[in-house]
Kinemage of the C-alpha trace (Angstrom):
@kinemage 1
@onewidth
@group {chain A} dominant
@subgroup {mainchain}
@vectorlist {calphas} color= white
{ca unk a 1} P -10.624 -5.388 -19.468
{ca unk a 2} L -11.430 -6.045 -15.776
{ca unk a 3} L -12.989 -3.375 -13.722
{ca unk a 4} L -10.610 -1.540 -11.090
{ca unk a 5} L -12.129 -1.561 -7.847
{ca unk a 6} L -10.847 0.580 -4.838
{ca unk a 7} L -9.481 0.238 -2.003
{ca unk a 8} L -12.730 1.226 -0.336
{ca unk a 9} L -14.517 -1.308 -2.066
{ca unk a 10} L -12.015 -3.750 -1.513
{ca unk a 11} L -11.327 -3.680 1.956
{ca unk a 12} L -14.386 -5.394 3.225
{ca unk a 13} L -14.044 -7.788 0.766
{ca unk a 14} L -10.968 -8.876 2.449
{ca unk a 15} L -11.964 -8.276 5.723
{ca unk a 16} L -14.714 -11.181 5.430
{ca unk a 17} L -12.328 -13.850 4.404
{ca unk a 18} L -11.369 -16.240 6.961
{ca unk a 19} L -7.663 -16.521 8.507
{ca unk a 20} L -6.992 -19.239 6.046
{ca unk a 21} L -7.922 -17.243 3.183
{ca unk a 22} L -6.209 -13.999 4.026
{ca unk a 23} L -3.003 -16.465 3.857
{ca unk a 24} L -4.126 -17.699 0.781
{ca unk a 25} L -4.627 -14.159 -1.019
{ca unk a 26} L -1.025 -13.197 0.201
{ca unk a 27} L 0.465 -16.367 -0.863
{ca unk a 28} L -0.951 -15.513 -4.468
{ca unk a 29} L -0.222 -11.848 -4.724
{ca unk a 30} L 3.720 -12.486 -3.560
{ca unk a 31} L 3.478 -15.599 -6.154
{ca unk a 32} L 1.759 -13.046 -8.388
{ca unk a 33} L 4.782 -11.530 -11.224
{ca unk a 34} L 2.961 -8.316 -10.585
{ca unk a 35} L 3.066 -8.975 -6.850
{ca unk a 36} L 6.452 -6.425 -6.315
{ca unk a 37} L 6.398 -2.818 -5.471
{ca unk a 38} L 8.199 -1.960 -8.457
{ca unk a 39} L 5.696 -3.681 -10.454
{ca unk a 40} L 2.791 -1.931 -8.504
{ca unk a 41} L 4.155 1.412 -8.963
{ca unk a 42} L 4.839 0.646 -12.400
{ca unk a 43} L 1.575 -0.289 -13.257
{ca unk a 44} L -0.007 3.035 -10.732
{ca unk a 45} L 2.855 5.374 -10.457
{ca unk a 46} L 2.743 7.531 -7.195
{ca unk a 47} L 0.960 11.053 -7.550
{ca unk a 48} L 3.466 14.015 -6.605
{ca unk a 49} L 1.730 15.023 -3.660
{ca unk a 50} L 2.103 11.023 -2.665
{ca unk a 51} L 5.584 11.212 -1.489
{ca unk a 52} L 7.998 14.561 -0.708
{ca unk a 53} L 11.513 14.719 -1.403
{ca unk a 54} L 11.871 18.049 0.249
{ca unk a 55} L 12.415 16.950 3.958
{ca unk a 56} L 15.352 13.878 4.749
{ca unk a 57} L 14.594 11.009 6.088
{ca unk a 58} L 15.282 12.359 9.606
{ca unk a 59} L 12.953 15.014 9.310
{ca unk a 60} L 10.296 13.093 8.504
{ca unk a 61} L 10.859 10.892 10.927
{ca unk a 62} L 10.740 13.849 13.516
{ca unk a 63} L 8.149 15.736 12.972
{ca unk a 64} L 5.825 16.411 15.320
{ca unk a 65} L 7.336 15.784 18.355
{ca unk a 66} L 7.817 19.735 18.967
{ca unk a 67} L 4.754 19.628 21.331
{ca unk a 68} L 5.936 16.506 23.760
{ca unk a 69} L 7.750 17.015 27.646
């Protein structure tokens, strides 16, 4: 079985491929039949501290903004 890398380790991996390249990678991950979100979070499911269903939408998308005028 393959190792699993991190994100850490994986970002500069991407970062030094070329335009062409990046395109390349994305083209092959959305071609990919594990390339959804449901798959992803099907293969990783999201820890509970991850996402919150105690606030709606609109308070989520408010917060903060208590401090601002």
């Amino acid at each position: 079985m393959a190792k699993s890398i991190t994100v850490e380790e994986l970002l500069p991996l991407v970062a030094r491929l070329t335009p062409g390249e990046r395109a390349r990678l994305l083209r092959l991950i959305a071609a990919s039949p594990n390339g959804s979100a449901a798959a992803a979070y099907a293969a990783v499911p999201p820890e509970a501290d991850e996402f919150s269903g105690d606030e709606t939408s609109l308070e989520w998308e408010s917060g903060g903004w208590e401090d601002v005028g």
